[in-house]
PATORGU-870034 format. One record per residue: z, x, y of N, C-alpha, C, O in turn. Coordinates in steps of 0.1 Angstrom, whole numbers, plus 2048, in hexadecimal, padded with zeros to 3 digits. Atoms other than C-alpha are relative to their C-alpha. Layout:
N
NODE  n.w  n.u  n.v  ca.w  ca.u  ca.v  c.w  c.u  c.v  o.w  o.u  o.v
NODE    Z    X    Y     Z     X     Y    Z    X    Y    Z    X    Y
...
***
This chain:
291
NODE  n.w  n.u  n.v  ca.w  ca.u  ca.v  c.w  c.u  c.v  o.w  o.u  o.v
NODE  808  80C  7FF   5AA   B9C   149  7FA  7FE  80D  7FE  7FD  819
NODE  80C  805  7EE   58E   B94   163  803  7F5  805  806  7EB  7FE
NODE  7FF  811  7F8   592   B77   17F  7F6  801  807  7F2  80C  80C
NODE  80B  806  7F6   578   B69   192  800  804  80E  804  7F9  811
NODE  7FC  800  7F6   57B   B73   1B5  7FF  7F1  807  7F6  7E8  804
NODE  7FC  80C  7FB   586   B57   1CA  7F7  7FA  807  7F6  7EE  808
NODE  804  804  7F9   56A   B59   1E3  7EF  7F4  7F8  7E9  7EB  7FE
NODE  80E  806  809   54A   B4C   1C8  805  7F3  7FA  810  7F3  7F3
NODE  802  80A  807   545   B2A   1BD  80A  7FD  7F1  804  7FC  7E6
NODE  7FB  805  80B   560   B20   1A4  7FB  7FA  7F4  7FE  7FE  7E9
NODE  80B  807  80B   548   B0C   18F  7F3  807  7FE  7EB  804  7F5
NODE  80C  7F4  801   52D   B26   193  7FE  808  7F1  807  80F  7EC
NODE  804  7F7  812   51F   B37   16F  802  811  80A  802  81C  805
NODE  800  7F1  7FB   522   B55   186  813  805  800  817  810  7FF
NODE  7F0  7FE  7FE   54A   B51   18A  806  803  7F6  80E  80C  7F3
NODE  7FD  7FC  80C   54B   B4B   16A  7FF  80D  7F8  807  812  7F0
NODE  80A  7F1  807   537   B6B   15F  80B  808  803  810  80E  7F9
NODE  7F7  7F5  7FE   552   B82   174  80A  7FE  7FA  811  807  7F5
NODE  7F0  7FE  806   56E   B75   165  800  7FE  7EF  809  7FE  7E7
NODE  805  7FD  814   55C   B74   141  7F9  809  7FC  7EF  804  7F6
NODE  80D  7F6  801   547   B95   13C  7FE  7FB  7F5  7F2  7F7  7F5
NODE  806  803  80A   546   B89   117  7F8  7F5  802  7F3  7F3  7F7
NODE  806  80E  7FF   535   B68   120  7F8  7FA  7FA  7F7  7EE  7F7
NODE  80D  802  804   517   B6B   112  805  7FD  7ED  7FF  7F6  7E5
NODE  7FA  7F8  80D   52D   B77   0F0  803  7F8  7F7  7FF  7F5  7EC
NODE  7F5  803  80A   549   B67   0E8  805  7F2  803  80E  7EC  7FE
NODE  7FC  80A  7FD   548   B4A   0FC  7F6  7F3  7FA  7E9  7F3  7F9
NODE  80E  80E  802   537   B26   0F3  7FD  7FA  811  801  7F2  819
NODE  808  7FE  7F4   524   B2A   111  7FE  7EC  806  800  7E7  812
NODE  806  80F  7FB   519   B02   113  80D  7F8  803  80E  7EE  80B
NODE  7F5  80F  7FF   53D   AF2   10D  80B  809  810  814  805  816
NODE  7F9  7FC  7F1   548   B0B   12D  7FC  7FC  809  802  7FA  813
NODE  808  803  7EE   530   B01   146  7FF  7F0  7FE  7FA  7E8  806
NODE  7FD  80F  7FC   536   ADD   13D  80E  7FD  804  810  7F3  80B
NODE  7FA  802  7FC   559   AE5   140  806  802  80F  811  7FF  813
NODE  803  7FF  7F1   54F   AF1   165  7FE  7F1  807  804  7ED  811
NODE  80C  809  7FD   539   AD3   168  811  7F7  806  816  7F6  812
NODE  7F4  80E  7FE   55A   AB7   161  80D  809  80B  814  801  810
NODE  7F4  7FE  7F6   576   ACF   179  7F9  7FA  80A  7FD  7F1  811
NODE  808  801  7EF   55A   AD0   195  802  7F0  802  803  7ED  80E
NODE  802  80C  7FE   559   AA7   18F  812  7FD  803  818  7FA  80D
NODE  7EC  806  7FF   580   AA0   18A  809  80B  801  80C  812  7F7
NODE  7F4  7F4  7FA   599   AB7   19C  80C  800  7F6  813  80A  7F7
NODE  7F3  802  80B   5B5   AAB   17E  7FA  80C  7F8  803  812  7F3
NODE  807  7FA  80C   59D   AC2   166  801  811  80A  803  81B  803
NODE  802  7F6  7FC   59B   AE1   181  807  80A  7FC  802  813  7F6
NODE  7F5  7F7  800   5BE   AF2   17F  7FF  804  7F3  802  810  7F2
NODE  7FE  7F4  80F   5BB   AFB   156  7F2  805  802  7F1  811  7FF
NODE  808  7F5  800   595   B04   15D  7FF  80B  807  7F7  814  808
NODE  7FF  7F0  7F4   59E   B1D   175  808  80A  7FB  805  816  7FD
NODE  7FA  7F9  80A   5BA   B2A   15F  7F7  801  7F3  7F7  80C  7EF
NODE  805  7FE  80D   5A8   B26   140  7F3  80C  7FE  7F2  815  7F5
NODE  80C  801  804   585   B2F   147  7FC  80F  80A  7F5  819  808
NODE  802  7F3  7F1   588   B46   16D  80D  804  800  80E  809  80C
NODE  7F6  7F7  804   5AC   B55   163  802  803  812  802  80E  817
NODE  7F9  802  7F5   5B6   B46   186  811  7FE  7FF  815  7F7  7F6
NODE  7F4  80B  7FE   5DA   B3D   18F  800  7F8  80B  800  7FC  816
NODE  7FE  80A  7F3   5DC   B1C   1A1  808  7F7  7FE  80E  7F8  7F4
NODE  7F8  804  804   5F0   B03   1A6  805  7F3  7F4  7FB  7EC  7F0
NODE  805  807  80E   5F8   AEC   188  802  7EF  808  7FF  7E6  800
NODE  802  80D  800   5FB   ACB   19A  7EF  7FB  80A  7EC  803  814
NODE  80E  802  7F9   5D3   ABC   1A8  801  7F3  7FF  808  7ED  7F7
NODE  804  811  803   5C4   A98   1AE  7FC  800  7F3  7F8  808  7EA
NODE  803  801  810   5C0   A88   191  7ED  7F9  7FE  7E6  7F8  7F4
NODE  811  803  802   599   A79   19B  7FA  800  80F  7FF  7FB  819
NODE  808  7FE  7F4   580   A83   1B4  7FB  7EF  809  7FA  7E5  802
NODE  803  809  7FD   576   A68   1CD  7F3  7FD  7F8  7F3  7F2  7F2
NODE  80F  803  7FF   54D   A6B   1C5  805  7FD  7EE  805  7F1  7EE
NODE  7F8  805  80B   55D   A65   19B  805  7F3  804  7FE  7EA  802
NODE  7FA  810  802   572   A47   1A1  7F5  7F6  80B  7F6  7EA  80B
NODE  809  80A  7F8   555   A39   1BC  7F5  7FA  7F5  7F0  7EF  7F5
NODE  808  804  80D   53D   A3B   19A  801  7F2  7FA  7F9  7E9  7F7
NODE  7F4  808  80A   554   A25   18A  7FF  7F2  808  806  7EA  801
NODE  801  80B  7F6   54F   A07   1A5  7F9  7F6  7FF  7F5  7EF  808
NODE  806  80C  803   53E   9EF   193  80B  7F6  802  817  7F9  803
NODE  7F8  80C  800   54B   9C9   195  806  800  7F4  7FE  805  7EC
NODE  7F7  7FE  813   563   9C7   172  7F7  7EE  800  7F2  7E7  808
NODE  806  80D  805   556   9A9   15E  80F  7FB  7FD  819  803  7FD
NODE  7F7  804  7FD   571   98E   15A  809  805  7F1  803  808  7E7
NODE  7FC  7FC  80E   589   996   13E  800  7F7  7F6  804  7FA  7EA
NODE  805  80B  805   580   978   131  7F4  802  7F5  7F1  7FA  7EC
NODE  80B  7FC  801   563   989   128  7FE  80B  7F4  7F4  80D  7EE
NODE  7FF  7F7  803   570   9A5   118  807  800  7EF  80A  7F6  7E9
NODE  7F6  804  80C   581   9AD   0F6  80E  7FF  805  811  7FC  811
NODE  7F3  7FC  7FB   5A9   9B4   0F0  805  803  810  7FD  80C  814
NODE  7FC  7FA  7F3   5B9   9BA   114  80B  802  7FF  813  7FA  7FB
NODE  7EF  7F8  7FF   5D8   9D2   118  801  802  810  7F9  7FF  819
NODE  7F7  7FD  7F2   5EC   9DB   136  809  80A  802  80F  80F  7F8
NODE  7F8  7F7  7FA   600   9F4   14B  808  7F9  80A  803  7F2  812
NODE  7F8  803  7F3   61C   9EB   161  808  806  804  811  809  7FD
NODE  7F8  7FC  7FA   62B   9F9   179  80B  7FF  809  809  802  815
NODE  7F9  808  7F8   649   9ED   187  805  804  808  80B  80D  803
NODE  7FD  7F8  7F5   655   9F9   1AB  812  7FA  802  819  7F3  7FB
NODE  7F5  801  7FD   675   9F7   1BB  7FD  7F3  80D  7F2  7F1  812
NODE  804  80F  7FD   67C   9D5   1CD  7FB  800  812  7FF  7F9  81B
NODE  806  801  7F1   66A   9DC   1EF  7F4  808  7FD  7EB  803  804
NODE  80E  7FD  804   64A   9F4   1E0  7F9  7F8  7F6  7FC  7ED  7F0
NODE  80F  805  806   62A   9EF   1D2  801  7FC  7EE  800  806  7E7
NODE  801  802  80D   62C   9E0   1AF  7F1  800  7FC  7EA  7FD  805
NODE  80B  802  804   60A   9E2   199  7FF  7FA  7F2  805  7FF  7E9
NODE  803  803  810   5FE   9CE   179  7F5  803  802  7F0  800  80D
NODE  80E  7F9  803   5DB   9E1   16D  7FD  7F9  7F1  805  7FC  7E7
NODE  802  804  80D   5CA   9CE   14F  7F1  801  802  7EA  7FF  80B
NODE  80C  7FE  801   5AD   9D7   13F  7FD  7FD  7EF  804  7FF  7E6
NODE  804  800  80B   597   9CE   123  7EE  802  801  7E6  7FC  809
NODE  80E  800  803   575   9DB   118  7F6  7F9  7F7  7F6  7F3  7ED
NODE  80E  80C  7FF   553   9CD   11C  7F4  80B  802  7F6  815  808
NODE  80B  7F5  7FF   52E   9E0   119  803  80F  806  7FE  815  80F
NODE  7FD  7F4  7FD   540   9FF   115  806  808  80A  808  814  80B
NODE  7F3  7FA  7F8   558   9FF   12F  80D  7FC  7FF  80F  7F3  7F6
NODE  7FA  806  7FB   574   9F9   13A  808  7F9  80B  80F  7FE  814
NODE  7FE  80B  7F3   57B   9D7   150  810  805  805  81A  804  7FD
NODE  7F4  7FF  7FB   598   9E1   168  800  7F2  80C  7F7  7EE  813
NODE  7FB  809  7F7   5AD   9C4   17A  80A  7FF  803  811  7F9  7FB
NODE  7F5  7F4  7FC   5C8   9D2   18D  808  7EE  807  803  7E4  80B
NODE  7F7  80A  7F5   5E4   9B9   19E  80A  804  804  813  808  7FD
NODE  7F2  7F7  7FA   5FC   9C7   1B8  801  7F7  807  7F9  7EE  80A
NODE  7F5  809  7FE   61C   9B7   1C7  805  805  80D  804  811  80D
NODE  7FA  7F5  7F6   62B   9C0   1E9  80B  7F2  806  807  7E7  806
NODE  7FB  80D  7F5   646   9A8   1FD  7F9  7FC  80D  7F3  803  815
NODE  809  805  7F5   638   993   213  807  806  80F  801  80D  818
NODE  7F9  7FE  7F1   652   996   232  800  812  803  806  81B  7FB
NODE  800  7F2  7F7   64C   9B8   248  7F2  807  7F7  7F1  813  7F6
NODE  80D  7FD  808   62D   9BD   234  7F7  808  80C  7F3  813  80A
NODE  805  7FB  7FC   61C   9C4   254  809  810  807  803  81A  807
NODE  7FA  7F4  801   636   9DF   25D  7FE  809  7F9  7F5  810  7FD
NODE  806  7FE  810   634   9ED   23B  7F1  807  803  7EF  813  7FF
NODE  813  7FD  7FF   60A   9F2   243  800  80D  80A  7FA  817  808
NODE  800  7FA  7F9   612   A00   262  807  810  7FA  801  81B  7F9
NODE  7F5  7F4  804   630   A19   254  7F5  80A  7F6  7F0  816  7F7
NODE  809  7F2  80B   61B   A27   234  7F2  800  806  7EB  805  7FD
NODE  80C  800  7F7   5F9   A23   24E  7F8  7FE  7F5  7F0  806  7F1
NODE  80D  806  80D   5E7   A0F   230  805  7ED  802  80F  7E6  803
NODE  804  812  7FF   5DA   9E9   233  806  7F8  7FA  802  7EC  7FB
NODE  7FB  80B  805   5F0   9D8   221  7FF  7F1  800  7FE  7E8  7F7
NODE  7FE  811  7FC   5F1   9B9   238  7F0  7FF  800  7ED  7F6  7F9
NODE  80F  808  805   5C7   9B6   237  801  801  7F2  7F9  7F9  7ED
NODE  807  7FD  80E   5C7   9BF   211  800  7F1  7FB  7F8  7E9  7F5
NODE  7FF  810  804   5DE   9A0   20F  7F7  7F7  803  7EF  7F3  7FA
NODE  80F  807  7FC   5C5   98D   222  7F5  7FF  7FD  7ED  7F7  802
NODE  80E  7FD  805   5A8   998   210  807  7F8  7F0  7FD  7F3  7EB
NODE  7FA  802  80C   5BD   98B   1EE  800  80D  7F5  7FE  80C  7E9
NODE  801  7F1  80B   5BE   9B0   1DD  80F  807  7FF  811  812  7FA
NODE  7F5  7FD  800   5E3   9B2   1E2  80B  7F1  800  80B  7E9  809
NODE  7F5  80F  7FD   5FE   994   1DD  80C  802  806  812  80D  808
NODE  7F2  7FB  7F9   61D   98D   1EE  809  7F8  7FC  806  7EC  7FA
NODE  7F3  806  802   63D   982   1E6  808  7FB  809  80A  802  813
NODE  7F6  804  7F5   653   96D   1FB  80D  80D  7FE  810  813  7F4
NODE  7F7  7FA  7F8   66D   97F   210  803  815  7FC  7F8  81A  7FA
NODE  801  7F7  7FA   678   9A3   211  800  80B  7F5  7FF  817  7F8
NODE  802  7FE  809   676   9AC   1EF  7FB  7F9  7F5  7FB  7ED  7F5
NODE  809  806  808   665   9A9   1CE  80A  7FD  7F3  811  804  7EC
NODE  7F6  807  80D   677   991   1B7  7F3  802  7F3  7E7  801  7F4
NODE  806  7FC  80A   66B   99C   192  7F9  7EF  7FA  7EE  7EE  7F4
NODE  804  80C  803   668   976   18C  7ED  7FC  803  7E6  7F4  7FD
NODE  80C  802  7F8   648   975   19E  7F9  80B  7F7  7ED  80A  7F9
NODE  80A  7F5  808   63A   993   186  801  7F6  7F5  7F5  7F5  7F1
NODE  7F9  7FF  810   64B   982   165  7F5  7F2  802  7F0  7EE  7F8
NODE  806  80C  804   636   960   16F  7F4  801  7FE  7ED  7FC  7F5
NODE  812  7FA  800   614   971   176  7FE  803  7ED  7F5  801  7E5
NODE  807  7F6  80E   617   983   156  803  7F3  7F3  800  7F6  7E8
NODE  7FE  806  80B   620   962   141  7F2  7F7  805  7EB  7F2  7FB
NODE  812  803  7FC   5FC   953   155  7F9  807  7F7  7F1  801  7F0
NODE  80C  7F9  801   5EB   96F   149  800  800  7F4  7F5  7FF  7EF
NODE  800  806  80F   5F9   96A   124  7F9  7F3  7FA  7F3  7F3  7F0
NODE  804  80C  803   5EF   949   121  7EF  801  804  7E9  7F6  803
NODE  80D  803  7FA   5CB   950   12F  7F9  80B  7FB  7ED  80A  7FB
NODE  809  7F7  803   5BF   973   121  806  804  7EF  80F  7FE  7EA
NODE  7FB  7F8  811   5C4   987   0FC  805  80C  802  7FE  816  7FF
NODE  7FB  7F9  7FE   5DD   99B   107  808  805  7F1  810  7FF  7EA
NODE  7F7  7FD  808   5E8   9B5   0EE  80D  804  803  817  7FD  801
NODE  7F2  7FA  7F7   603   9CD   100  7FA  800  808  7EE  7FF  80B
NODE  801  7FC  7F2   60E   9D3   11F  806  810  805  811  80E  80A
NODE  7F4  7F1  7FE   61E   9F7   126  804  7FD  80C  7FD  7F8  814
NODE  7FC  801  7F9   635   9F7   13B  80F  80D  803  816  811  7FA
NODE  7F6  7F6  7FA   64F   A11   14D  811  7FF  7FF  816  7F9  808
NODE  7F1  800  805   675   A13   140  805  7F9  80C  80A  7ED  80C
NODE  7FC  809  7F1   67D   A0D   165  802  7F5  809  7FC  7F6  813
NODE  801  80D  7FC   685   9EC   171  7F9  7F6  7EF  7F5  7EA  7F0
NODE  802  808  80B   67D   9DE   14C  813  7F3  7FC  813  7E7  7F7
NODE  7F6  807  802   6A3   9D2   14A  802  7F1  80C  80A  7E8  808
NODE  801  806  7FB   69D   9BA   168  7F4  7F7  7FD  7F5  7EB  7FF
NODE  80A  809  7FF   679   9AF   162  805  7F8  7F0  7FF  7EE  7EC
NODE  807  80A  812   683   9A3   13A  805  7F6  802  7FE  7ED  7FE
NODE  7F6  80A  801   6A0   98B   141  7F0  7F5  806  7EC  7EC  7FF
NODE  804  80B  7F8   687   977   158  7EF  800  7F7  7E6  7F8  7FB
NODE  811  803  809   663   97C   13C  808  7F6  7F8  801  7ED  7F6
NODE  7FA  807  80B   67D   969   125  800  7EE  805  7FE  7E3  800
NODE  7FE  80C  7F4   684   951   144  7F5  7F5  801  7F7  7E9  803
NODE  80B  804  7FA   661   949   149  7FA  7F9  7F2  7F4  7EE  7F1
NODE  805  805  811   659   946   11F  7FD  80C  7F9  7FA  80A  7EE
NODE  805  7F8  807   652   965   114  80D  7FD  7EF  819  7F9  7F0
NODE  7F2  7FF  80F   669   966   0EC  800  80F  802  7F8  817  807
NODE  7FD  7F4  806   67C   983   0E1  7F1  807  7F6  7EE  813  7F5
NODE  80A  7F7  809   65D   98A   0C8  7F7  800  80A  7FA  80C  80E
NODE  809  7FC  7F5   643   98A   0E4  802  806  806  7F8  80E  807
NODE  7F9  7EF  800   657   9A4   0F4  7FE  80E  7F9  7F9  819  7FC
NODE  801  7F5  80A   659   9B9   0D8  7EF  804  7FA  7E8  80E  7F7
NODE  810  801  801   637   9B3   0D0  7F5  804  807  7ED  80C  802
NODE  80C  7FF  7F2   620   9B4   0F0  803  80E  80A  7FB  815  810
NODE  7F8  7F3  7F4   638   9CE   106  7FE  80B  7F7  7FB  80A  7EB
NODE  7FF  7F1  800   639   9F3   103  803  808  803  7FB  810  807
NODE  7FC  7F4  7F2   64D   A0B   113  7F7  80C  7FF  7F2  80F  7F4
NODE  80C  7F6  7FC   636   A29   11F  80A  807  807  810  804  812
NODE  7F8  7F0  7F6   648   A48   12A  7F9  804  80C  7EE  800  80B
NODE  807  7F9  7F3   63C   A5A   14D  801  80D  7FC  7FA  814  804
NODE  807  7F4  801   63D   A7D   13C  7F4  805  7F8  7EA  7FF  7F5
NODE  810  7FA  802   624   A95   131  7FF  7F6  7F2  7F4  7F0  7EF
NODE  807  803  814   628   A87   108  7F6  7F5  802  7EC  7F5  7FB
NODE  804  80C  801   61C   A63   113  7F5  803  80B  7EA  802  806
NODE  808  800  7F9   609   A69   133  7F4  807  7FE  7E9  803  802
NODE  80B  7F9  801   5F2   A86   127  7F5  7FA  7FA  7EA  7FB  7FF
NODE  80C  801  804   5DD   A76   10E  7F9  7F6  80A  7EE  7F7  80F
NODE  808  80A  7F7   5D9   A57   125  7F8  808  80B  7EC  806  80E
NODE  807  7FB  7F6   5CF   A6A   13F  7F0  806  7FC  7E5  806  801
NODE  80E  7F7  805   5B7   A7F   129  7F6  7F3  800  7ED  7F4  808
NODE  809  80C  803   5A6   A5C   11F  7F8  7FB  806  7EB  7FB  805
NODE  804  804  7F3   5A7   A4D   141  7F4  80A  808  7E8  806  80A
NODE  80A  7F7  7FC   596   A6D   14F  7F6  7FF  7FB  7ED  7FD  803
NODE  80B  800  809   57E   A6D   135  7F7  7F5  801  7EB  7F9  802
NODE  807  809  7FE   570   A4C   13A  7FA  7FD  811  7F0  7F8  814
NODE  807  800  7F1   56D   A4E   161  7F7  80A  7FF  7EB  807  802
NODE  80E  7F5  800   557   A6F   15C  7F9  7FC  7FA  7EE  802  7FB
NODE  80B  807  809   545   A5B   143  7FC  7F3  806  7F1  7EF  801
NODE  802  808  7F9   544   A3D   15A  7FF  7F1  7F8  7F8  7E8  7F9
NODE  7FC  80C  80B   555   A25   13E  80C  7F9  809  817  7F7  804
NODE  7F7  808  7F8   568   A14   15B  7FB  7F9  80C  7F4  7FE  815
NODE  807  807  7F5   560   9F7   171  80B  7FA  806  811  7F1  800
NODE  7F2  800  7F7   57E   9F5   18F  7FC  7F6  804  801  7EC  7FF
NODE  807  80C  7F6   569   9DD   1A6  804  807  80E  805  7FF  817
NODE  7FC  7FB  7FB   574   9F6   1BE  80E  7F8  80D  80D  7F8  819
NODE  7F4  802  7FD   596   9E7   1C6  804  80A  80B  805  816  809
NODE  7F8  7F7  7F3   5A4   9F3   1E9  80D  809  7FE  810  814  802
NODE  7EE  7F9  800   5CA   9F7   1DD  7FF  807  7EF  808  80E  7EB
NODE  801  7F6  80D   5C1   A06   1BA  7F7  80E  802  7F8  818  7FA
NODE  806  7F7  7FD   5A9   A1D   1CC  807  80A  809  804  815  80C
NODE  7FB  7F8  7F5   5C1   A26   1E5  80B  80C  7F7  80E  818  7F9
NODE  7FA  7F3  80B   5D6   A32   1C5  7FA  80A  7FC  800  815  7FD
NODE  808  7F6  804   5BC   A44   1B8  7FC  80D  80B  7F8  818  808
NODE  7FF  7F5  7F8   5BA   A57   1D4  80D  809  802  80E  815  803
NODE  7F1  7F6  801   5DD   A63   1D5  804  806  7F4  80A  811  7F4
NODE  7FF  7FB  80B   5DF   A66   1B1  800  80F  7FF  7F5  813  7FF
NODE  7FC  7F3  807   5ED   A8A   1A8  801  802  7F3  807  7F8  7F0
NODE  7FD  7F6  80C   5F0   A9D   185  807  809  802  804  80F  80D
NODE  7F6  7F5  804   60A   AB4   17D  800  805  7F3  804  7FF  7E9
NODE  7FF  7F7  80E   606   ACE   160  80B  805  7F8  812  80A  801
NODE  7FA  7F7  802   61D   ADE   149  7F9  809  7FB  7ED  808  7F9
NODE  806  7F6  805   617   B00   13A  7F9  800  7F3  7F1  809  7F0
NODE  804  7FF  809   60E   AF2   11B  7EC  7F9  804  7E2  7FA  7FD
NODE  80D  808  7FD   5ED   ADE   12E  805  7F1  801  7FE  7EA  808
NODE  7FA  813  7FB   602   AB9   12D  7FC  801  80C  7FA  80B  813
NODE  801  807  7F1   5FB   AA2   14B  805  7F5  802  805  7ED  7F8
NODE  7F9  80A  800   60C   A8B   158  7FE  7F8  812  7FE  801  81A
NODE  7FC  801  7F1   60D   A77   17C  809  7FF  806  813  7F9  801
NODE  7F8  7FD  7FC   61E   A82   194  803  7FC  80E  7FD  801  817
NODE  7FF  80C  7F5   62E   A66   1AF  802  80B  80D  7FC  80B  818
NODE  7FA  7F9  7F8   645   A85   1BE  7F5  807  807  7F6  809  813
NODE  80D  7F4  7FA   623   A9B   1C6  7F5  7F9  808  7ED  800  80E
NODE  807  807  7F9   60F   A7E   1D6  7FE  7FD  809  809  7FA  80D
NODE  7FD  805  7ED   607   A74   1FB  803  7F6  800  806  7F0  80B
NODE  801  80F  7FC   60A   A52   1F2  803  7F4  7F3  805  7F8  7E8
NODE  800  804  810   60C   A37   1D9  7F7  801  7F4  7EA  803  7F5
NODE  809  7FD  810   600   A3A   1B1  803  7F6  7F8  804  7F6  7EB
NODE  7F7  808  809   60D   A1C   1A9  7F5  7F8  7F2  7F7  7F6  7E6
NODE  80B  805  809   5EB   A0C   19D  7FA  80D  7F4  7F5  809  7EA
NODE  809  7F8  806   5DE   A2B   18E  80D  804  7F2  80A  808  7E6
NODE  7F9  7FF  80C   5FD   A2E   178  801  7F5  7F8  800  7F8  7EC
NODE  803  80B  802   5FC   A11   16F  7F0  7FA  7F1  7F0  7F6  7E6
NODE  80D  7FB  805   5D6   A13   165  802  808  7F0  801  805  7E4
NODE  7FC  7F3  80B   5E0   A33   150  807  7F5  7F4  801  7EF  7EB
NODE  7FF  809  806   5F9   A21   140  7F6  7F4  7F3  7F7  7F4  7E7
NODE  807  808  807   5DF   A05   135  7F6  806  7F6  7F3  802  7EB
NODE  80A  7F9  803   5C6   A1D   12D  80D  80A  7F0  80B  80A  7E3
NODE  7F2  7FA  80E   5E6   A30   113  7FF  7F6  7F8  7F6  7F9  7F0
NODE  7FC  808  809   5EE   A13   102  7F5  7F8  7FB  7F8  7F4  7F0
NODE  80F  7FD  806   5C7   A09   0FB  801  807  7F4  803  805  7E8
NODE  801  7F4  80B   5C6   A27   0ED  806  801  7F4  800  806  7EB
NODE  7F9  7FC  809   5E2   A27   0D8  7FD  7F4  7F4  7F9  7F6  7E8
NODE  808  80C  808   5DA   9FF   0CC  7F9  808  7F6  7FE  80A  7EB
NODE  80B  800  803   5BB   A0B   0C5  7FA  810  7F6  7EF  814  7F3
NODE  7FD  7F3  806   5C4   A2D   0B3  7FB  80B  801  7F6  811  7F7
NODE  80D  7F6  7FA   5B3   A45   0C7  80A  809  7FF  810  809  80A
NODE  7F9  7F4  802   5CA   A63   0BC  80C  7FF  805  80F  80A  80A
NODE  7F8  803  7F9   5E9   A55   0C8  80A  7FD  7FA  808  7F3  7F2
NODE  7F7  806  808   60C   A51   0B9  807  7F8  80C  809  7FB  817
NODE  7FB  811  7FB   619   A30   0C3  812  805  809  816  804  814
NODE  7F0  7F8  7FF   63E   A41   0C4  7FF  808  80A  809  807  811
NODE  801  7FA  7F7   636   A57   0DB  800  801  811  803  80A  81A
NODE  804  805  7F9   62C   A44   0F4  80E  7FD  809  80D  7F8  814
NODE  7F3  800  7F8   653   A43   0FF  807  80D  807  80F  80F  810
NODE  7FF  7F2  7F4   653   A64   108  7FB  800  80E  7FC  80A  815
***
């Protein structure tokens, strides 16, 4: 089997050519060099075209979206007010990190993202300093909220999210197994019923079964530029850190452990972007989505 040599253009018809002599043959010549086109754009797409296509070995975890990709994507979101249905991702942190709620509903063919992250207010500026990211302006800018004292009481998530019930057409919310036994006692607290629970919620797995398709989706619509962020500081800052992790079969999944930093929004996002999907029966078993 031919490989590309390392030193020529990865995305090049010429790379491709050494490590395809049949090319001309046996290959569908147009759906390769577009699948050049989408690695060269989003680095999550690289690692199988290099295995797949230039019979490289590399490594299987990559960013999951290029900056000049998620900067496309930087239109103002229209209000969700605006929008149809709106679902949700949440991600719930441990009681001194970054919590994220990511809700989105589509409008002229995209989709409106509106991200809300949680941080404790006390030693916040510490915190900014320690992971050397803005926290204490973000707060000041209003693109980040804070919680009184030194951690994040779930109460302060469970009221936002019974606001946002009463004000938008929330179908689900996906949410992370993790910290679900703390935030429910206090959604019940606030008003949520037992059937609006069962109803609205979702648990959403972090492995490949549940994360791949979202991811595929997600990806799909930023290289298509069916996403309007408003380019959010602390959702952008996820998106930068954001990692993929492969298995051998091609699954993806994000990967917190392989990150420089936080993903909390971007999983989150995913999430919302999964459970869309599945609502909305874009190839998706519902059941699965616990994997």
């Amino acid at each position: 089997m031919d490989t590309a040599p390392l030193e020529l253009d990865p995305f090049s018809e010429e790379a491709i050519r050494k490590a395809n002599p049949a090319f001309d043959y046996f290959m569908n010549t147009a759906e390769v060099l577009s699948m050049a086109r989408d690695a060269e754009r989003m680095p999550s797409r690289e690692a199988e075209y290099r295995n797949l296509i230039l019979n490289q070995r590399v490594e299987a975890s990559s960013p999951f979206v290029s900056l000049n990709v998620w900067s496309a994507c930087n239109a103002p979101p229209l209000p969700l007010s605006d929008t149809g249905p709106v679902y949700g991702g949440l991600d719930l942190s441990a009681a001194r990190d970054l919590t994220a709620l990511v809700l989105i509903g589509e409008s002229e063919g995209a989709w409106q993202v509106h991200p809300t992250f949680w941080l404790p207010g006390e030693g916040l500026a510490e915190k900014a300093r320690a992971d050397r990211v803005p926290y204490d302006v973000w707060a000041r800018e209003g693109y980040l909220e804070t919680a009184p004292g030194r951690a994040i009481e779930y109460e302060w998530v469970a009221q936002y999210l019974r606001e946002v019930f009463d004000t938008h057409d929330i179908r689900q919310i996906a949410f992370d197994r993790w910290g679900w036994k703390t935030l429910r006692p206090w959604l019940l607290k606030v008003g949520f019923s037992e059937y609006m629970l069962e109803e609205h919620f979702v648990e959403f797995g972090q492995g490949y079964q549940s994360m791949s398709p979202a991811l595929r989706d997600l990806e799909t619509d930023l290289l298509n530029g069916n996403v309007a962020h408003g380019d959010h500081p602390v959702l952008k800052m996820c998106a930068a850190n954001a990692v993929v992790q492969s298995d051998p079969a091609g699954n993806r999944k994000l990967a917190k452990d392989k990150s420089s930093g936080r993903i909390d929004g971007m999983v989150a996002l995913a999430m919302a972007r999964g459970v869309a999907g599945a609502f909305a029966g874009e190839q998706y078993d519902v059941l699965a989505m616990v994997g």
